[in-house]
C-alpha positions in Angstrom: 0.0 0.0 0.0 1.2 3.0 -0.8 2.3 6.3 1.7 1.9 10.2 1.2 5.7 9.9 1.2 8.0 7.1 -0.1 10.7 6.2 1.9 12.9 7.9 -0.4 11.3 11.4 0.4 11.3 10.5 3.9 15.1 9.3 4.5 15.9 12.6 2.1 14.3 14.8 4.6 15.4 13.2 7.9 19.0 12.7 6.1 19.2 9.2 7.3 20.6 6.1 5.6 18.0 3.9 3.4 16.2 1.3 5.2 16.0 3.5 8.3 13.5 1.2 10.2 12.0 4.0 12.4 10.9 6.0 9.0 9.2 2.9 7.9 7.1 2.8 11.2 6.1 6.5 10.8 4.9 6.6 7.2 1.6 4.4 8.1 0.7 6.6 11.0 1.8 9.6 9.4 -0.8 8.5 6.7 -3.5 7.9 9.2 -3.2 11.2 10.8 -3.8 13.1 7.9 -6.9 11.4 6.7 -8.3 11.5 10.0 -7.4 15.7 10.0 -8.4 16.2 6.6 -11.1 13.4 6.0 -9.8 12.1 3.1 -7.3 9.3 2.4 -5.0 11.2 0.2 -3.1 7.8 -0.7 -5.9 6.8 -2.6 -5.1 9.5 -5.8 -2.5 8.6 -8.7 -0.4 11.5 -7.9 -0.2 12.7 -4.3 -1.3 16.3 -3.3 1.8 18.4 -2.9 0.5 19.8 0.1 -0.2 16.2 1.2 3.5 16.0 0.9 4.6 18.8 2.8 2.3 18.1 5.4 3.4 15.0 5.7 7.0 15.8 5.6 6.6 18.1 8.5 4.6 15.7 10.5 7.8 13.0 9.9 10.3 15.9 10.9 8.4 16.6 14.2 7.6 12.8 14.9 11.3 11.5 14.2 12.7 14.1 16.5 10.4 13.9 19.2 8.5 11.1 19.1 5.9 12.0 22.5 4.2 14.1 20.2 3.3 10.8 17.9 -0.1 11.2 17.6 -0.7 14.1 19.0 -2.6 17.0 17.1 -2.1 19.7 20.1 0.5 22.2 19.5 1.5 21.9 15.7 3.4 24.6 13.6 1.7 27.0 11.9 3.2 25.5 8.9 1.6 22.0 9.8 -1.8 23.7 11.0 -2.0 25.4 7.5 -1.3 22.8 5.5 -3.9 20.5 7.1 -6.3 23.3 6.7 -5.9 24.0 2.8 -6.1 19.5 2.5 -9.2 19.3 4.7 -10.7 22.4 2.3 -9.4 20.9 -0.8 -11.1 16.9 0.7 -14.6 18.9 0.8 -14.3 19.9 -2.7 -14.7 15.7 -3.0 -18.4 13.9 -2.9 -18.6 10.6 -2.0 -21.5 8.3 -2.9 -23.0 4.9 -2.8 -25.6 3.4 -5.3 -26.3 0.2 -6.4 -26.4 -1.1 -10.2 -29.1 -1.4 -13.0 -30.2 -4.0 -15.6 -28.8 -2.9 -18.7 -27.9 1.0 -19.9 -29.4 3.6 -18.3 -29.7 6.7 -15.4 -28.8 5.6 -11.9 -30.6 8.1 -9.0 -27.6 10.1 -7.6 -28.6 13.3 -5.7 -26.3 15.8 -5.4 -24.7 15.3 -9.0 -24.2 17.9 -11.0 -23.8 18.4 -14.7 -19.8 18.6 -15.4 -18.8 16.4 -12.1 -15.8 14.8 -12.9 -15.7 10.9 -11.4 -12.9 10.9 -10.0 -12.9 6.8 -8.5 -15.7 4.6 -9.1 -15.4 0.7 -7.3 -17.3 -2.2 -6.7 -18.4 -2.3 -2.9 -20.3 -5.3 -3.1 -21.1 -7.9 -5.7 -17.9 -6.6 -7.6 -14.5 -5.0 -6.7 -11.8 -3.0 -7.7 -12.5 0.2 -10.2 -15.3 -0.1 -12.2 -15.3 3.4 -14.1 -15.7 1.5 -17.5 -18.9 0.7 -16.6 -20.1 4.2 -15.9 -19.8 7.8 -17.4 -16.1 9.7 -16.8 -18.0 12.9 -16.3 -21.8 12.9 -15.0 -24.1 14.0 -18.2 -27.5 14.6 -15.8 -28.1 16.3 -13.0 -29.0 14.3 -9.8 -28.2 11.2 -11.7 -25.2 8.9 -13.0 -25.6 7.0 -16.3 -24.4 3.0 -16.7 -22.8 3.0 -20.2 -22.8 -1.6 -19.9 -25.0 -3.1 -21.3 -25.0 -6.1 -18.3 -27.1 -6.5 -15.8 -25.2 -4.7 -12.6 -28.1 -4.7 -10.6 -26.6 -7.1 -7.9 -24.5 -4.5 -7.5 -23.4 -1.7 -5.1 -20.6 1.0 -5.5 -19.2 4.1 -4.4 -18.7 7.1 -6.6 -16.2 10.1 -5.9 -17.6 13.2 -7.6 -15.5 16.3 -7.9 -16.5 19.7 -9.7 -14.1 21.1 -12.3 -15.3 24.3 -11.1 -14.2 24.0 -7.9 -10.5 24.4 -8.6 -11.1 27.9 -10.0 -9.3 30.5 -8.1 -12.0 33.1 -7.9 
């Protein structure tokens, strides 16, 4: 499974030899605390969030030379503080839903869509795993709804859609 930092980043920014066993126990729970700050499990996208990365560089910085505040979200940095702020804004920006499947082609209920969404991860939760996105639209078509572009009957199925608006990176 992957981290917000490989161990590469990490032994570069503690400067210690590769294979540093302590950095290896840090990534996982560096991970964790972050997606239980921000809400979202930023180890989950193709190509990590830079601020994902600096917050988590930070966190490994403070952890590895002081490890009694392992854990601890009390007194951070400003630095730290900040970046957890802008990745627990930018997690909002991300919709999470669950529906279940169809019998053939068609529009799948899905409140809250909105014409333009991009699907950002689409997987099988039950009846199916793994990503499914070739069974659905890339970019929702209808408002309130999702459209199944296969043909087969998916109606045993349930998933969960991640919906982001294109919009919503627009610096205003």
């Amino acid at each position: 499974m992957p981290n917000i930092l490989t161990s590469a980043q990490a032994e570069n920014a503690l400067r210690v030899p590769s294979g540093d066993l302590r950095v290896a126990d840090l990534l996982p729970q560096i991970d964790s605390f972050v997606q239980r700050t921000t809400g979202r499990d930023w180890t989950q996208d193709a190509s990590i969030h830079p601020t994902a990365v600096s917050a988590a560089t930070m966190l490994l910085v403070m952890w590895f030379e002081n490890p009694a505040m392992i854990g601890d979200a009390g007194a951070m940095p400003f630095g730290l503080t900040h970046a957890l702020m802008i990745l627990e804004a930018e997690a909002l920006k991300y919709r999470k839903h669950k529906f279940d499947g169809i019998h053939g082609a068609g529009s799948i209920s899905l409140p809250y869509a909105r014409p333009g969404d991009d699907v950002i991860k689409l997987v099988g939760i039950y009846g199916v795993s793994g990503s499914r996105t070739a069974d659905f639209e890339s970019e929702i078509s209808e408002a309130g709804a999702i459209q199944q572009t296969a043909s087969s009957d998916l109606s045993e199925n349930i998933y969960v859609v991640v919906l982001k608006s294109p919009a919503d990176d627009i610096g205003i």
